[in-house]
VEXROKOL-727374 format. One line per 4 residues: number of its first residue (from 1); for each residue x, y, z of C-alpha. Coordinates in steps of 0.02 Angstrom, whole numbers. Layout:
N
NUM> X:Y:Z ~ ...
***
This chain:
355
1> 6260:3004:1919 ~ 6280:3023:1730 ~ 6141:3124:1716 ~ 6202:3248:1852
5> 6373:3226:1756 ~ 6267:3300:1605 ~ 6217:3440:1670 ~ 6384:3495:1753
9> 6455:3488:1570 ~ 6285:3575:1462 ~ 6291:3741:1611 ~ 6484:3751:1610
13> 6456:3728:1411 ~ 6333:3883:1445 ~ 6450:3995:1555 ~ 6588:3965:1426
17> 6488:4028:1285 ~ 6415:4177:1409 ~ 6590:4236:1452 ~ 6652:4203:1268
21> 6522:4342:1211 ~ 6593:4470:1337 ~ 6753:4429:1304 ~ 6730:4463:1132
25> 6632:4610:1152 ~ 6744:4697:1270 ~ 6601:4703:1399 ~ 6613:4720:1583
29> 6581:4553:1660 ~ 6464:4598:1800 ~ 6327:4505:1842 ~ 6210:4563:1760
33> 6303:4559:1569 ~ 6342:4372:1628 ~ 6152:4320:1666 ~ 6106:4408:1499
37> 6242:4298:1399 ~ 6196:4147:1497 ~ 6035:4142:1458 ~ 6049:4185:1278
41> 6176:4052:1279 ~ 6035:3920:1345 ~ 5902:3995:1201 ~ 5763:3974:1321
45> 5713:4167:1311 ~ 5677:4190:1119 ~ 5638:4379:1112 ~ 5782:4410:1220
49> 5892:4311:1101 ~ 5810:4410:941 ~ 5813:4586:1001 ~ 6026:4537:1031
53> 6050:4488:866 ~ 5960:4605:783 ~ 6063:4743:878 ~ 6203:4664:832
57> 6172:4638:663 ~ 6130:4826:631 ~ 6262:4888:731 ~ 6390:4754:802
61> 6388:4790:994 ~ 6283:4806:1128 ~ 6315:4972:1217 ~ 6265:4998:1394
65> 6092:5074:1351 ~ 6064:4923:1272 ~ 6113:4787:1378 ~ 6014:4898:1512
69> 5855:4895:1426 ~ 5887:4726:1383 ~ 5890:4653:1549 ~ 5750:4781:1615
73> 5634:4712:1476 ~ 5668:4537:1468 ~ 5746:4459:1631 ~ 5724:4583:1779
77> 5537:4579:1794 ~ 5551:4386:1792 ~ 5640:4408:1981 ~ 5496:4518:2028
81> 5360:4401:1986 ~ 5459:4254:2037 ~ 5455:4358:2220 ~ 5257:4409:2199
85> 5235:4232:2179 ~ 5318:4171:2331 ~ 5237:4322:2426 ~ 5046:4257:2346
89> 5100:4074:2398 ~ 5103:4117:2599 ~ 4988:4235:2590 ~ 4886:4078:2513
93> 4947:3977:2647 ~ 4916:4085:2781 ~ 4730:4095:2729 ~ 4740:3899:2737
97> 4779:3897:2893 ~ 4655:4003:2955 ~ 4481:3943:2857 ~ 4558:3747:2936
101> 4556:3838:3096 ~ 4389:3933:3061 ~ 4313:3769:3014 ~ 4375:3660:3175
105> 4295:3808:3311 ~ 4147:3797:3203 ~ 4142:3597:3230 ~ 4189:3630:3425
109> 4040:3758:3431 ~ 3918:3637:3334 ~ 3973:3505:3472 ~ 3962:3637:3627
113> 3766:3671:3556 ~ 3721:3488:3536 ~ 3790:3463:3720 ~ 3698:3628:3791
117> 3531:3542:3701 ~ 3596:3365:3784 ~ 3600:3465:3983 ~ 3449:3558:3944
121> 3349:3392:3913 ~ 3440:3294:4046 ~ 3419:3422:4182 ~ 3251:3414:4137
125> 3242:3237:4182 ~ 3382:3235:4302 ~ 3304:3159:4486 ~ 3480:3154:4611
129> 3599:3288:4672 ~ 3755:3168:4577 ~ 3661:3165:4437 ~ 3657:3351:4415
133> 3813:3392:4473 ~ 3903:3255:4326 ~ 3796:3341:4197 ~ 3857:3545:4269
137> 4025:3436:4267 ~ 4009:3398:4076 ~ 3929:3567:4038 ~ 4073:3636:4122
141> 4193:3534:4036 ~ 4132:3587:3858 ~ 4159:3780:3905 ~ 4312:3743:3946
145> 4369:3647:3751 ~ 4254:3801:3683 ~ 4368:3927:3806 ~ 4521:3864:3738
149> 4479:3857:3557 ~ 4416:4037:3543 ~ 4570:4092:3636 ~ 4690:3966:3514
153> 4584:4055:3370 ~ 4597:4245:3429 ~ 4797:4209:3450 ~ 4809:4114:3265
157> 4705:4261:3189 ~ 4807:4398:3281 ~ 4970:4316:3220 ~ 4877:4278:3038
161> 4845:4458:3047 ~ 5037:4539:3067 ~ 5113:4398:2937 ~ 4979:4468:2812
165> 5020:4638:2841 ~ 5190:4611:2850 ~ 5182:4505:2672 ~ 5078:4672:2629
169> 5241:4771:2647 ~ 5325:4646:2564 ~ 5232:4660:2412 ~ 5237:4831:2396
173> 5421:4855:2435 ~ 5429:4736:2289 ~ 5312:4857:2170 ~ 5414:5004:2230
177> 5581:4923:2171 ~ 5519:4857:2018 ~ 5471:5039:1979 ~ 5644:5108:2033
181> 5795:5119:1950 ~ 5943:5043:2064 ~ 6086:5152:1994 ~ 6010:5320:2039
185> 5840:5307:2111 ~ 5743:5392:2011 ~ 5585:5316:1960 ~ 5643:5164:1795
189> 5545:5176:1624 ~ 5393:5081:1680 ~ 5361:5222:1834 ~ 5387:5343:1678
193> 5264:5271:1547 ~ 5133:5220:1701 ~ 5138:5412:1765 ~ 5165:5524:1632
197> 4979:5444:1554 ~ 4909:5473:1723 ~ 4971:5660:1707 ~ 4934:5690:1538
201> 4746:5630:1567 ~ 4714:5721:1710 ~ 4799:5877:1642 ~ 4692:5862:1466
205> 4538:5826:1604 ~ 4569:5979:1704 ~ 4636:6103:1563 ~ 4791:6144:1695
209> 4962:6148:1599 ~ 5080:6026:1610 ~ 5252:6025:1533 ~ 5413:5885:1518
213> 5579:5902:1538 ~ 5702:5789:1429 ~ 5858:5782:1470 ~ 6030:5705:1390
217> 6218:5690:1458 ~ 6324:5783:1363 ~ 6480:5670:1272 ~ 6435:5519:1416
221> 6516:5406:1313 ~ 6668:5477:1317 ~ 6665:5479:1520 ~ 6622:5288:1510
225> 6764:5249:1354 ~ 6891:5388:1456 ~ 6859:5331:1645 ~ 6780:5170:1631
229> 6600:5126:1684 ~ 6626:5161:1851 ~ 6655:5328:1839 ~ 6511:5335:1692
233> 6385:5272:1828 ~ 6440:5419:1971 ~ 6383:5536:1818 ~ 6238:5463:1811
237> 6203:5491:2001 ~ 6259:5656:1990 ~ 6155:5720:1879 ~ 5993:5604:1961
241> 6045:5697:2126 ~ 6051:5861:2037 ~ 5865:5818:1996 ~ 5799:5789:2146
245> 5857:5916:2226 ~ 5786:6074:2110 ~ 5588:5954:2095 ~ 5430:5995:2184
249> 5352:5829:2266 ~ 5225:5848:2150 ~ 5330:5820:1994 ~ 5373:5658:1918
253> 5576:5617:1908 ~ 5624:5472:1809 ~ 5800:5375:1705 ~ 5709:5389:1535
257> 5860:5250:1475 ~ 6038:5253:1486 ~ 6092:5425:1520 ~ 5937:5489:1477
261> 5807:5597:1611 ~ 5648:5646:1591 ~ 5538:5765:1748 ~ 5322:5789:1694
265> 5303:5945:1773 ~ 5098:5958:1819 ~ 5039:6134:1855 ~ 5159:6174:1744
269> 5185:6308:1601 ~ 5315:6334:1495 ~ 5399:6465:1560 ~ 5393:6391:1744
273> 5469:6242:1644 ~ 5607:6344:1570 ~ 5676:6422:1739 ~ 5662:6229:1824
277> 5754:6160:1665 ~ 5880:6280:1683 ~ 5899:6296:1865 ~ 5936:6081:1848
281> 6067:6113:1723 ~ 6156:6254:1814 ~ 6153:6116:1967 ~ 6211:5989:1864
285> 6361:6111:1785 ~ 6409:6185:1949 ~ 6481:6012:2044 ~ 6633:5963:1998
289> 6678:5761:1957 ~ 6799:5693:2050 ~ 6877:5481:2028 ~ 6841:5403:2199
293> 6979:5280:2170 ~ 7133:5439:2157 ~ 7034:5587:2189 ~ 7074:5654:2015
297> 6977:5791:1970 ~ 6887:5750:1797 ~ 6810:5904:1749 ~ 6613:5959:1783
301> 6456:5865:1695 ~ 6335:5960:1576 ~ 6156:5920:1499 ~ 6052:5971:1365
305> 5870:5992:1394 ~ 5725:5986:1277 ~ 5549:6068:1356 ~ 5369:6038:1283
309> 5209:6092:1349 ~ 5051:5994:1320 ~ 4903:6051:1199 ~ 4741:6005:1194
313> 4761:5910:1064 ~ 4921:5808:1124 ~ 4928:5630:1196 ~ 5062:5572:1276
317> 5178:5506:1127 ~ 5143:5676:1033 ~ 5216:5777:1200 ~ 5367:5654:1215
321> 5395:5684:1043 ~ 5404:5867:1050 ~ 5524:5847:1191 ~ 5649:5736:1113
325> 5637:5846:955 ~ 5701:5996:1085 ~ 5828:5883:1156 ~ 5913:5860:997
329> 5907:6021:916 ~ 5997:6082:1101 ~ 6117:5955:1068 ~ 6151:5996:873
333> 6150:6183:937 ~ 6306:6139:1046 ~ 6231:6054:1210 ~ 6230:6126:1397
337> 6076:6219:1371 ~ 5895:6234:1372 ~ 5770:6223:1201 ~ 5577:6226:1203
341> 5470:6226:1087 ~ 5456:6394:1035 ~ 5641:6419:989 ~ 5707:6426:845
345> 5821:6299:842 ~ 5678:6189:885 ~ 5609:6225:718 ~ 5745:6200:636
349> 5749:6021:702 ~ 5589:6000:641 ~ 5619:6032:444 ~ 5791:5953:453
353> 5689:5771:523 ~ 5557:5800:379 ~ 5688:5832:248
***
């Protein structure tokens, strides 16, 4: 009794300390802000708890980017192997089951072949019409127990069969949402880094272009400071809709981080790049945003857009690079438009970040 006594008072201890930090911070007290303060609060996740007070320490807050990539690096892929686990347990099981079952028709079939051998010998011998008819009595018995247990196996296989496939599913409805962002659903950071190397290497394989669209909110802070975070998050679905509704199946869509985009455009060049970067932030401009709670009409969204095509000699880091560099120099140029590589304002950039 003490000791569950003990543990009442160390968690509420931890929740106190957990809602303590977002008190102080001025952070929203969802769910997930609470599970990251909780479990810094218990110091049983020691990167987690370094990579908050070094963010801290350099700047003093955690802004939503942060906490976002926070939990996406440290706690939410946790859940998903906690779930692949439990998935891999009765998959394990099911297995189980079926080698046990396996085994005992293989004992009944051993035992139905010694008693075949048994007739044939006795039959041999057999000298009465009682005698033969006990032993075609027994012989008939055993097909019987070897009926059954091939029809109990065929039914436990067919059933082993659709809870495998089904835990199949399972597992890759869990891949899919560990590769998906929940907010928007667009492809998270992981699908990002896993499938822009795949295009990049099959692109420097094949020589066909390939280009990459990055792509920045303009002044989202001030919708999520202005209208709360509510209103910051319909943004961020706006413009993820805006996306996927101007991308070719082929292309790759992704929440780079916070309100961050990125598309990898395969097939690709650069000025194919520029009309689909443009075309997205005419989308993007052209709906206007509107407060679900009063119907208030908050003005329209824009984006800035940085373009890069790949090289021969790029790798992946080198064409994100390139990209970002665009992104900025749109935004220093006054956002809600489109800069590649070959502008001039992308040059610009360039000596200003080696200066």
């Amino acid at each position: 009794m003490v000791k569950l006594l003990d543990e009442h008072e160390r968690t509420l201890a931890f929740a106190e300390v957990a809602l303590g930090q977002i008190r102080s911070l001025r952070q929203t007290a969802v769910p997930r802000n609470y599970e990251i303060w909780y479990v810094y609060a218990t110091g049983y996740n020691a990167p987690l708890n370094k990579v908050i007070n070094e963010t801290l320490a350099r700047s003093g807050k955690l802004s939503e980017s942060d906490l976002e990539q926070i939990y996406e690096t440290y706690l939410s892929h946790i859940k998903t192997s906690d779930r692949i686990d439990k998935v891999g347990a009765r998959v394990i099981g099911e297995i189980d089951a079926v080698m046990k079952l396996i085994t005992d028709a293989l004992g009944v079939s051993a035992t139905y072949d010694a008693s075949l051998v048994g007739a044939s010998d006795k039959l041999a011998s057999a000298t009465t019409r009682d005698h033969i008819k006990a032993i075609v009595d027994s012989l008939a018995k055993s097909t019987r127990e070897m009926r059954e247990t091939n029809q109990a196996l065929e039914s436990r296989l067919a059933l082993s069969k659709s809870e495998i496939s089904e835990l199949q599913h399972s597992l890759e409805a869990i891949r899919a949402e560990s590769l998906t962002d929940p907010l928007t659903g667009l492809g998270n950071r992981k699908y990002f880094d896993r499938s822009i190397d795949m295009a990049v290497q099959a692109a420097l394989a094949s020589g066909e272009p390939l280009s990459l669209l990055m792509f920045d909110i303009d002044h989202f802070k001030s919708f999520n400071d202005s209208y709360g975070h509510l209103t910051g998050d319909q943004v961020l679905r706006l413009v993820a809709q805006s996306l996927k509704q101007n991308i070719k199946g082929q292309d790759i869509t992704a929440r780079y981080g916070g309100e961050e985009f990125a598309v990898v455009l395969p097939n690709t060049a650069l000025r194919q790049a520029l009309t689909v970067a443009d075309h997205i932030r005419r989308a993007v401009m052209a709906k206007e945003l509107k407060k679900k709670s009063t119907g208030e009409i908050l003005g329209r969204v824009t984006i800035s857009v940085g373009v890069s095509m790949l090289k021969p000699t790029d790798d992946t880091d080198s064409l994100i690079e390139r990209a970002d560099a665009c992104l900025y120099a749109a935004k220093r140029a006054g956002r809600n438009r489109v800069i590649c590589e070959a502008d001039p304002e992308y040059s610009t950039e360039i000596q200003t970040r080696v200066a």
